[in-house]
PyMOL commands that place a pseudoatom at each C-alpha (Angstrom):
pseudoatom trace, name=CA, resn=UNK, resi=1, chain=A, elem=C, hetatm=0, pos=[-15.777, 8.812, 2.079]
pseudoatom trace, name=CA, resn=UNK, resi=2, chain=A, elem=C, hetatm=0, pos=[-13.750, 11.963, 3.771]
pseudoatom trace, name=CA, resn=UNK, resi=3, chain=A, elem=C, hetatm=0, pos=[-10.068, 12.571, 2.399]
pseudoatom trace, name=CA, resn=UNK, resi=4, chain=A, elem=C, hetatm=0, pos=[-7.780, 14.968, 2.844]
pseudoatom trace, name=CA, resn=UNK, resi=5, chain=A, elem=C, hetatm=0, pos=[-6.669, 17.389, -0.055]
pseudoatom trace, name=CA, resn=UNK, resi=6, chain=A, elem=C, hetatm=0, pos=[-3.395, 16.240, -1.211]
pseudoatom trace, name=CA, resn=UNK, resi=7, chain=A, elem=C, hetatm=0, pos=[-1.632, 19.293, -0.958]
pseudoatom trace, name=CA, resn=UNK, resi=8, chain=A, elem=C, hetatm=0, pos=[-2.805, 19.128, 2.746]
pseudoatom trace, name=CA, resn=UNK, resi=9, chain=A, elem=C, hetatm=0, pos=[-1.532, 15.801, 3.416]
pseudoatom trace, name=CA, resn=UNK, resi=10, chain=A, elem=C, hetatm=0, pos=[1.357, 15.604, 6.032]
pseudoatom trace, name=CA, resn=UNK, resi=11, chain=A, elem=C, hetatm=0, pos=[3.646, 13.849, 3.891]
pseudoatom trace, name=CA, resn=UNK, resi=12, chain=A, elem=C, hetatm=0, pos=[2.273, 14.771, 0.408]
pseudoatom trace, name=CA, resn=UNK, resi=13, chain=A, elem=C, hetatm=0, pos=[5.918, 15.555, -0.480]
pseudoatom trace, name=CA, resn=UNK, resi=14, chain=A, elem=C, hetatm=0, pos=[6.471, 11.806, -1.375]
pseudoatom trace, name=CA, resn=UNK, resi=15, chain=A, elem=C, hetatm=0, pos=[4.476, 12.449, -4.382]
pseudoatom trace, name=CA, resn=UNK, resi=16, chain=A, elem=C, hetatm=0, pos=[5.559, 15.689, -5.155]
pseudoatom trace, name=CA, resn=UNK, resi=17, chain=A, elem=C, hetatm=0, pos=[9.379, 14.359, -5.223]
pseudoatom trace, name=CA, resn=UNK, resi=18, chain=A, elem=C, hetatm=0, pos=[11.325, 15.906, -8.064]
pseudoatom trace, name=CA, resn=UNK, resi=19, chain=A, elem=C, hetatm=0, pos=[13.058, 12.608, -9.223]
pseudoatom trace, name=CA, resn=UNK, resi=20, chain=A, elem=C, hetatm=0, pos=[9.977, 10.450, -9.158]
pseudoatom trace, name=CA, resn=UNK, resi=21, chain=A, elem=C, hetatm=0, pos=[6.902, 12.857, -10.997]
pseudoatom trace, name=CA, resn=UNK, resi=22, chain=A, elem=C, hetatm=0, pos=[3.586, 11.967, -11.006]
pseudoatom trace, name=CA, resn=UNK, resi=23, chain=A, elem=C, hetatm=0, pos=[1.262, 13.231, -13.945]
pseudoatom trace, name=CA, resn=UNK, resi=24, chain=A, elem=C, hetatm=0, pos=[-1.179, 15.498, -12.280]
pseudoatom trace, name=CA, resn=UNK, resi=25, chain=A, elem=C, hetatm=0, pos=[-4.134, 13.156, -13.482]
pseudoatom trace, name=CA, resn=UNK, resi=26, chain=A, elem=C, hetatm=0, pos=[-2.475, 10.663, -11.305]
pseudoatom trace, name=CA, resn=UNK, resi=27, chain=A, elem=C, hetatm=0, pos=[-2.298, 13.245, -8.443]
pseudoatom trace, name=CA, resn=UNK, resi=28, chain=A, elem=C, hetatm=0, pos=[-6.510, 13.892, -8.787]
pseudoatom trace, name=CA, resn=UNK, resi=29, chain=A, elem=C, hetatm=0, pos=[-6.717, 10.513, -8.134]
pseudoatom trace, name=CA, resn=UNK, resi=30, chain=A, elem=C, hetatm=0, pos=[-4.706, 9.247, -5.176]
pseudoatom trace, name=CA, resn=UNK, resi=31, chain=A, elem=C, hetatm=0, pos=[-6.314, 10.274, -2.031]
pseudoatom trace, name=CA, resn=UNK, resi=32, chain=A, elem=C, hetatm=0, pos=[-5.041, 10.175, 1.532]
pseudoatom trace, name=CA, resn=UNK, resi=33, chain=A, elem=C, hetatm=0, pos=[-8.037, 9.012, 3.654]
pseudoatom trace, name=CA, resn=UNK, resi=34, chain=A, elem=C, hetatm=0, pos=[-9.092, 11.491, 6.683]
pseudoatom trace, name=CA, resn=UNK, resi=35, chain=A, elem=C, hetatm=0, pos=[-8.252, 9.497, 9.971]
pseudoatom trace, name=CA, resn=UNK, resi=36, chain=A, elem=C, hetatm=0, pos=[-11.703, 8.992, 11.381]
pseudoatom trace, name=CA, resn=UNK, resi=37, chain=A, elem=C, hetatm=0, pos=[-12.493, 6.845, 7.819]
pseudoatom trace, name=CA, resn=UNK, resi=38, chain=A, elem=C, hetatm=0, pos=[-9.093, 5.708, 7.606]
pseudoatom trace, name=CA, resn=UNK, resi=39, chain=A, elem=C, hetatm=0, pos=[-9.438, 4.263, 11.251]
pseudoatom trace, name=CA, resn=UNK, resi=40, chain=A, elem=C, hetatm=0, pos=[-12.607, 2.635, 9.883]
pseudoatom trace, name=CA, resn=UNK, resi=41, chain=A, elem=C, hetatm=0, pos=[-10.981, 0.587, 6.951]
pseudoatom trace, name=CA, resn=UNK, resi=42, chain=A, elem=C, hetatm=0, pos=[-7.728, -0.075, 9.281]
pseudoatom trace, name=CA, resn=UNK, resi=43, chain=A, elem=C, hetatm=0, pos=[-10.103, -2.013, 12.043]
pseudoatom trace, name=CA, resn=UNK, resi=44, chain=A, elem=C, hetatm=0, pos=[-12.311, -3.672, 9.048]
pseudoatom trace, name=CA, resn=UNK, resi=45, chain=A, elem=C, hetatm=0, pos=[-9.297, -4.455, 6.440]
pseudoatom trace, name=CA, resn=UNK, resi=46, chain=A, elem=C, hetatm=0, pos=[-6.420, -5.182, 8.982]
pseudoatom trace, name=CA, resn=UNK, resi=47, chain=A, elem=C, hetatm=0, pos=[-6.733, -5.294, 12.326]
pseudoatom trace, name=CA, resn=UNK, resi=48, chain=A, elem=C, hetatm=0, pos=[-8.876, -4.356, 15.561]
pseudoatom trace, name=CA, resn=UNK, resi=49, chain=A, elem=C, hetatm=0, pos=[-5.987, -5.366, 17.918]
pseudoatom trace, name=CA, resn=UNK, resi=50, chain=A, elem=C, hetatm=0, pos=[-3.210, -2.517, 16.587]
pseudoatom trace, name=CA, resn=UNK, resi=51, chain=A, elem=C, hetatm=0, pos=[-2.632, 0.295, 14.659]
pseudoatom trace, name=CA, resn=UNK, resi=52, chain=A, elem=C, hetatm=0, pos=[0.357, 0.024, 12.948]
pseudoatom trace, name=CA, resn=UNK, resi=53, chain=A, elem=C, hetatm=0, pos=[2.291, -2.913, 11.324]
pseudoatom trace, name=CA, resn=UNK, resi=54, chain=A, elem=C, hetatm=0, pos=[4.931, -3.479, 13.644]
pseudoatom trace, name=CA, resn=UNK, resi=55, chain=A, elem=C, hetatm=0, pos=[2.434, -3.773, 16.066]
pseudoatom trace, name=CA, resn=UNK, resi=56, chain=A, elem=C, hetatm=0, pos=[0.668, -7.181, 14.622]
pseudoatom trace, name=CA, resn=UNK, resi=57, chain=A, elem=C, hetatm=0, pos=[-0.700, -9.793, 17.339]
pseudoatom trace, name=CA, resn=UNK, resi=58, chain=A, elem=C, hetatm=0, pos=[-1.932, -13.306, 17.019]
pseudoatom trace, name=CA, resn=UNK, resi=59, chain=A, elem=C, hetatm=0, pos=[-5.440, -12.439, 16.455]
pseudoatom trace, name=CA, resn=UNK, resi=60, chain=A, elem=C, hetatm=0, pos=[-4.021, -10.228, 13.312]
pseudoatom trace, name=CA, resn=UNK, resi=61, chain=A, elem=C, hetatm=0, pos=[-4.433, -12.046, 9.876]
pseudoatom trace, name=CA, resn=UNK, resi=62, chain=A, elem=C, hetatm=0, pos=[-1.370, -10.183, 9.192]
pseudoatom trace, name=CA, resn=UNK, resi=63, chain=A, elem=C, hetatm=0, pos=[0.644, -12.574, 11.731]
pseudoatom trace, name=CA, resn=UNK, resi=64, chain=A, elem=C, hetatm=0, pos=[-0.898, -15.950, 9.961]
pseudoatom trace, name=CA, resn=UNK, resi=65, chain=A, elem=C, hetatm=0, pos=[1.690, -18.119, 8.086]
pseudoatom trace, name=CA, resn=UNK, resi=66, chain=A, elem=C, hetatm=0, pos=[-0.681, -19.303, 5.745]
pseudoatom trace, name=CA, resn=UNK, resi=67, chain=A, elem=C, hetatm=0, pos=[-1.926, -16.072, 4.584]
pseudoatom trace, name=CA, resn=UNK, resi=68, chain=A, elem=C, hetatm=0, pos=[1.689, -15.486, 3.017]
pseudoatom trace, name=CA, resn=UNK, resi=69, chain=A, elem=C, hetatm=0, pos=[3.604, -17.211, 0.361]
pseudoatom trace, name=CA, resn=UNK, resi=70, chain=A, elem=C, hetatm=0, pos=[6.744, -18.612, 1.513]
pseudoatom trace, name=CA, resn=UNK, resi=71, chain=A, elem=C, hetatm=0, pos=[9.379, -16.820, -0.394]
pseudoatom trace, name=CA, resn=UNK, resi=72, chain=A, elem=C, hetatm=0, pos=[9.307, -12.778, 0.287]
pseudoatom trace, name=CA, resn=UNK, resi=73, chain=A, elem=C, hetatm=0, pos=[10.471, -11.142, -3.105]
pseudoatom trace, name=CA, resn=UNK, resi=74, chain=A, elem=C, hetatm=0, pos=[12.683, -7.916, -3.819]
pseudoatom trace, name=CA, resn=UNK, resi=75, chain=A, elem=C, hetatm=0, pos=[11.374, -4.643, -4.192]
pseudoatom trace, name=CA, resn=UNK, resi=76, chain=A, elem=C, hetatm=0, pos=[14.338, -2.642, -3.060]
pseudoatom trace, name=CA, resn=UNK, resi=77, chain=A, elem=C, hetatm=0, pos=[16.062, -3.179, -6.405]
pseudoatom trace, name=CA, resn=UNK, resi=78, chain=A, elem=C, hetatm=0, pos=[13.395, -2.471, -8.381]
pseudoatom trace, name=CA, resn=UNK, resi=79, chain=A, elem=C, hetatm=0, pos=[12.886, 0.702, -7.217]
pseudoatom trace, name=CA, resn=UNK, resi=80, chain=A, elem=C, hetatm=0, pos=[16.268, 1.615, -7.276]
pseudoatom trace, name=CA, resn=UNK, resi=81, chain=A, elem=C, hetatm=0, pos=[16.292, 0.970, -11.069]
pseudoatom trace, name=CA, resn=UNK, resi=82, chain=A, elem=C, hetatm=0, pos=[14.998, 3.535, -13.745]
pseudoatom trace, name=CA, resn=UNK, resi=83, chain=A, elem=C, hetatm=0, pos=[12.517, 0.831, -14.643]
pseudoatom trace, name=CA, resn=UNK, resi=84, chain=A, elem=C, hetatm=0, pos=[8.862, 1.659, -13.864]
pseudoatom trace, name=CA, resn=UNK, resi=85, chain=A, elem=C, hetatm=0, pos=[7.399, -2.047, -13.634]
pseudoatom trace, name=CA, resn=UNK, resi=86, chain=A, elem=C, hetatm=0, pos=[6.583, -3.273, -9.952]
pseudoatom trace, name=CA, resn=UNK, resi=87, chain=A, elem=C, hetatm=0, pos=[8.463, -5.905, -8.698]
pseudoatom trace, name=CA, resn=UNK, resi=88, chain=A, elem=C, hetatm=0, pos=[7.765, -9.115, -10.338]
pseudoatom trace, name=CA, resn=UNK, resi=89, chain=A, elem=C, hetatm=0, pos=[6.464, -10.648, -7.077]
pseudoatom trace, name=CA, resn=UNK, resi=90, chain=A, elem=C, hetatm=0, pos=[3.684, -8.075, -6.947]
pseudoatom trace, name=CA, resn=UNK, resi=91, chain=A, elem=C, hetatm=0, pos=[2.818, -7.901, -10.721]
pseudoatom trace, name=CA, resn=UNK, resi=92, chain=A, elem=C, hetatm=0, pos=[2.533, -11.490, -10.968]
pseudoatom trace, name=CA, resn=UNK, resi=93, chain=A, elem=C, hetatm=0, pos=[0.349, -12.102, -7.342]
pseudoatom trace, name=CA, resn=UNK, resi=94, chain=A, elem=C, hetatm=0, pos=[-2.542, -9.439, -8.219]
pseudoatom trace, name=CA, resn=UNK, resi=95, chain=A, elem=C, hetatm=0, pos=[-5.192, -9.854, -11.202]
pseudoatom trace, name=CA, resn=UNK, resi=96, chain=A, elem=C, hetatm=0, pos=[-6.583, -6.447, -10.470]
pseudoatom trace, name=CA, resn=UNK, resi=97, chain=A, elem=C, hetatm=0, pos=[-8.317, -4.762, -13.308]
pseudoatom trace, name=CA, resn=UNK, resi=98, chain=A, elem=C, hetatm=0, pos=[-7.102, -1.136, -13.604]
pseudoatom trace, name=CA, resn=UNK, resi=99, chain=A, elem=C, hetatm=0, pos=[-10.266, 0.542, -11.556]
pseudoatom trace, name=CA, resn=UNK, resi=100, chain=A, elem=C, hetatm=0, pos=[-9.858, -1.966, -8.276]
pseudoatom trace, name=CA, resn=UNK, resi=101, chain=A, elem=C, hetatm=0, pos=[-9.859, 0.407, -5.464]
pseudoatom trace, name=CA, resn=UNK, resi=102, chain=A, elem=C, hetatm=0, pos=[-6.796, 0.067, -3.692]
pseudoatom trace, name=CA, resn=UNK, resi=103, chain=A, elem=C, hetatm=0, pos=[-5.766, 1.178, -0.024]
pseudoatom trace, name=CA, resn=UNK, resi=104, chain=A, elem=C, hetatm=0, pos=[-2.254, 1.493, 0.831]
pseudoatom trace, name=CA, resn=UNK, resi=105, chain=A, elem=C, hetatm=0, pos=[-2.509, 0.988, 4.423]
pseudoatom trace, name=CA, resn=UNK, resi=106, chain=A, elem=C, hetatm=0, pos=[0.820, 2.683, 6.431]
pseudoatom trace, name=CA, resn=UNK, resi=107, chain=A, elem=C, hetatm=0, pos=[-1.008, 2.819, 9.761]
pseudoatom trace, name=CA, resn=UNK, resi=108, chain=A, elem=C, hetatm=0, pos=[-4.696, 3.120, 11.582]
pseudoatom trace, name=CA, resn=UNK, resi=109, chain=A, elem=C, hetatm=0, pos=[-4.559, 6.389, 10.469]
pseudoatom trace, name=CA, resn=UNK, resi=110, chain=A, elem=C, hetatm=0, pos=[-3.036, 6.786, 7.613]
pseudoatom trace, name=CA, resn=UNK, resi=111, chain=A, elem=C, hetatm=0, pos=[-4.279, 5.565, 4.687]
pseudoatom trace, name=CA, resn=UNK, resi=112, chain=A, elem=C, hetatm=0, pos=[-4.439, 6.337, 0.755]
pseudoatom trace, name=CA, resn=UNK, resi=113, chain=A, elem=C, hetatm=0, pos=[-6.985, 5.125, -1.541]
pseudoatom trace, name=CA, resn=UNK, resi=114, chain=A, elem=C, hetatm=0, pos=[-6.321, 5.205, -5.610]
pseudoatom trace, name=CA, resn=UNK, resi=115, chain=A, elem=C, hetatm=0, pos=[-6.840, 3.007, -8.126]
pseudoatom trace, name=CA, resn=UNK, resi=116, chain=A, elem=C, hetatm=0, pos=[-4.725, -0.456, -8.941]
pseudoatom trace, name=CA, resn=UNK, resi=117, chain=A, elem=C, hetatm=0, pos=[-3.560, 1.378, -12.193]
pseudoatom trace, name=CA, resn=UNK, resi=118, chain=A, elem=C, hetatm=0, pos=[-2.596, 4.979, -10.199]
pseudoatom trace, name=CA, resn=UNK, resi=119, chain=A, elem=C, hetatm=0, pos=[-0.515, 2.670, -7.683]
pseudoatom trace, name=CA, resn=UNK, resi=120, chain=A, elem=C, hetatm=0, pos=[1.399, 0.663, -10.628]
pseudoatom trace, name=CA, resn=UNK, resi=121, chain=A, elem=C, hetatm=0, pos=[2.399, 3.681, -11.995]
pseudoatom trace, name=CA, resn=UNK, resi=122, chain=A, elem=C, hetatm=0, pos=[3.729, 5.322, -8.996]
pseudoatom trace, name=CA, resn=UNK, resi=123, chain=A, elem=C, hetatm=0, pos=[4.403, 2.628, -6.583]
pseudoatom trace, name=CA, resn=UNK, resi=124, chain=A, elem=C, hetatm=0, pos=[8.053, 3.715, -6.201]
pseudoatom trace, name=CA, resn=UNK, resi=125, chain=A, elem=C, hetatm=0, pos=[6.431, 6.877, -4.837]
pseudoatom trace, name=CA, resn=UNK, resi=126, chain=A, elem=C, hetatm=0, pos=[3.919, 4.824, -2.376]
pseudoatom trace, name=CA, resn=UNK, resi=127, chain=A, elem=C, hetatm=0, pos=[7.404, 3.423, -0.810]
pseudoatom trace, name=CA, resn=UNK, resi=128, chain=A, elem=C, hetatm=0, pos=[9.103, 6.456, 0.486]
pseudoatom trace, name=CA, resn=UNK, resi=129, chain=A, elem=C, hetatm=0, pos=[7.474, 5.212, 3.686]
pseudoatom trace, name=CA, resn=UNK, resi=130, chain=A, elem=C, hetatm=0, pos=[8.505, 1.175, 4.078]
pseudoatom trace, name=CA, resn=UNK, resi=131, chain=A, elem=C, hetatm=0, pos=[8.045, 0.389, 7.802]
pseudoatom trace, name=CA, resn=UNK, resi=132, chain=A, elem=C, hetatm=0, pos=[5.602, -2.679, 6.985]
pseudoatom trace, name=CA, resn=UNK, resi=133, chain=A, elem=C, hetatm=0, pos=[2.633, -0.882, 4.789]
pseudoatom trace, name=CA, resn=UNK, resi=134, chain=A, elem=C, hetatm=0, pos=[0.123, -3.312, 3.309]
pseudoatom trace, name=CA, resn=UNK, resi=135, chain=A, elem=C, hetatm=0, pos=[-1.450, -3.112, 0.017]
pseudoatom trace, name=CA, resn=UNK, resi=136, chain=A, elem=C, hetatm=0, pos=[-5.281, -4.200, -0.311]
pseudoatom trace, name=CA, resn=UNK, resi=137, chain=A, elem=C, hetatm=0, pos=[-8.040, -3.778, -2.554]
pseudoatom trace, name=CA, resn=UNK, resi=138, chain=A, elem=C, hetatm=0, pos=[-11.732, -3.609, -1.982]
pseudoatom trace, name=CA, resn=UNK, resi=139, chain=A, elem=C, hetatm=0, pos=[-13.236, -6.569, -1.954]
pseudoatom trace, name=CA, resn=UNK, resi=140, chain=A, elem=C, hetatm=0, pos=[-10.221, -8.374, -2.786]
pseudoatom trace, name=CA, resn=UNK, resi=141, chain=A, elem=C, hetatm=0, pos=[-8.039, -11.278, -1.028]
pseudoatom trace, name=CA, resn=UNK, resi=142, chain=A, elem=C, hetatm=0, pos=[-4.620, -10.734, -2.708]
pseudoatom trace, name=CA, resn=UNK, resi=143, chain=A, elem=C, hetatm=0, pos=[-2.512, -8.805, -0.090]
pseudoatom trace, name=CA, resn=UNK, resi=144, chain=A, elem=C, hetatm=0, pos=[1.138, -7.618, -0.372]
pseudoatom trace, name=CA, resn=UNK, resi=145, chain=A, elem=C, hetatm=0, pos=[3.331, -6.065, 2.815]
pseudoatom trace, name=CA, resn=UNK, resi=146, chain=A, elem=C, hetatm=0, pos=[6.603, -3.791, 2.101]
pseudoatom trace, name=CA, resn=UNK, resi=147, chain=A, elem=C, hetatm=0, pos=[9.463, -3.947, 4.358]
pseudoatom trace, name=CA, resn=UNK, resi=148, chain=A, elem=C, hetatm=0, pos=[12.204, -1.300, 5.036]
pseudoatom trace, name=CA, resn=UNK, resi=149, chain=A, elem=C, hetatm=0, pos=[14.737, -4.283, 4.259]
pseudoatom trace, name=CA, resn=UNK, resi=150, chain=A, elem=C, hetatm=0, pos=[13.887, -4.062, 0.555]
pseudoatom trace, name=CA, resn=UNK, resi=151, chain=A, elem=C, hetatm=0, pos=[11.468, -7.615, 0.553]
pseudoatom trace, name=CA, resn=UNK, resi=152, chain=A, elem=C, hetatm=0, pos=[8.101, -7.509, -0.103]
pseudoatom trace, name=CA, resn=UNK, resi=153, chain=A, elem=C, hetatm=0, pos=[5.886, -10.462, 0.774]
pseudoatom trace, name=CA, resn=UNK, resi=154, chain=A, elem=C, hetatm=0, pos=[2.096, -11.645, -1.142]
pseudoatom trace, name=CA, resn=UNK, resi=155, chain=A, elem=C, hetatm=0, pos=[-0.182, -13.268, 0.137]
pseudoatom trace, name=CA, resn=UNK, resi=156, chain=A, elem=C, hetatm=0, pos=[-4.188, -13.693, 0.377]
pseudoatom trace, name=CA, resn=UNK, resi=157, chain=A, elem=C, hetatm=0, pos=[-6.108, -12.396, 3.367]
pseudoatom trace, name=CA, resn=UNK, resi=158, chain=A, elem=C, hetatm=0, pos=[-8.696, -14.901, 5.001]
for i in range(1, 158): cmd.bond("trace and resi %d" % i, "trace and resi %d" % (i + 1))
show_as sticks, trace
zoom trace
C-alpha cells in the first residue's frame, strides 16, 4: 500500500495541533493513504457512485436506513471535554481488537489508515475535519459516520 509521509500530508496540521498532542509512536502509525490507493478502498469500502459523503446516492450503502441504528449519538460534547474516551455511541458499537486496521474515510481521495487503538486515542484529532467522514475497518461490518452538527451515527455495512 502507497501513503504519503505525514509531514507531507495536506492537512497533517490536525495532528500536529498544540492542544490535542499525539505521542510520536502514534504519529509512525497513522498514515494518510496516497490518492490512487485511497481511490481504490473509497470505490471498494464506500461507494462507486461518489466521492465524497455529501455526495451519497441510492445505490450507496451509506444512504440505506437499515444499515444505521436509529438514534444518532453525540460526539460534539465529547470532544469538547478534557476527557479522552470516544463517545459512548462509538465505544459501545465496535468490538475491534486494538490491531483492526482502520480507514477513516473523509473523501475518494483522502483517506488515513491506523490502527483501532491509534484512532481511540486520538479520535478528537481525526475530527478536525467533520463534513460526513466514515469510520471502517478491514474486513469489518461495524461502520460509524461523523457529522459537522456534533452527532455521530453506527451502524453495520451490508
Amino acid at each position: 500500500m502507497k501513503y504519503i509521509p505525514l509531514d507531507e500530508y495536506r492537512k497533517g496540521w490536525i495532528f500536529r495541533h498544540k492542544d490535542l498532542p499525539v505521542s510520536a509512536e502514534d504519529l509512525a502509525a497513522i498514515k494518510p493513504v496516497a490518492a490512487e490507493r485511497a481511490e481504490q478502498i473509497w470505490a471498494l469500502q464506500v461507494s462507486q457512485n461518489c466521492d465524497h459523503p455529501r455526495e451519497f446516492d441510492t445505490g450507496d450503502w451509506a444512504v440505506r436506513n437499515d444499515v444505521w441504528q436509529e438514534e444518532p449519538g453525540d460526539w460534539q460534547g465529547p470532544w469538547d471535554s478534557d476527557e479522552p474516551e470516544l463517545p459512548a455511541i462509538v465505544a459501545e458499537h465496535f468490538d475491534w481488537d486494538d490491531q483492526t486496521v482502520v480507514w477513516f474515510c473523509y473523501e475518494s481521495d483522502h483517506i488515513i489508515e491506523t490502527t483501532w487503538a491509534v484512532f481511540r486515542r486520538n479520535w478528537k484529532n481525526f475530527l478536525f475535519m467533520d463534513d460526513g467522514p466514515l469510520l471502517i475497518g478491514r474486513k469489518r461490518k461495524q461502520v460509524a459516520q461523523f457529522f459537522e452538527t456534533g452527532q455521530v451515527r453506527v451502524g453495520s455495512r451490508p
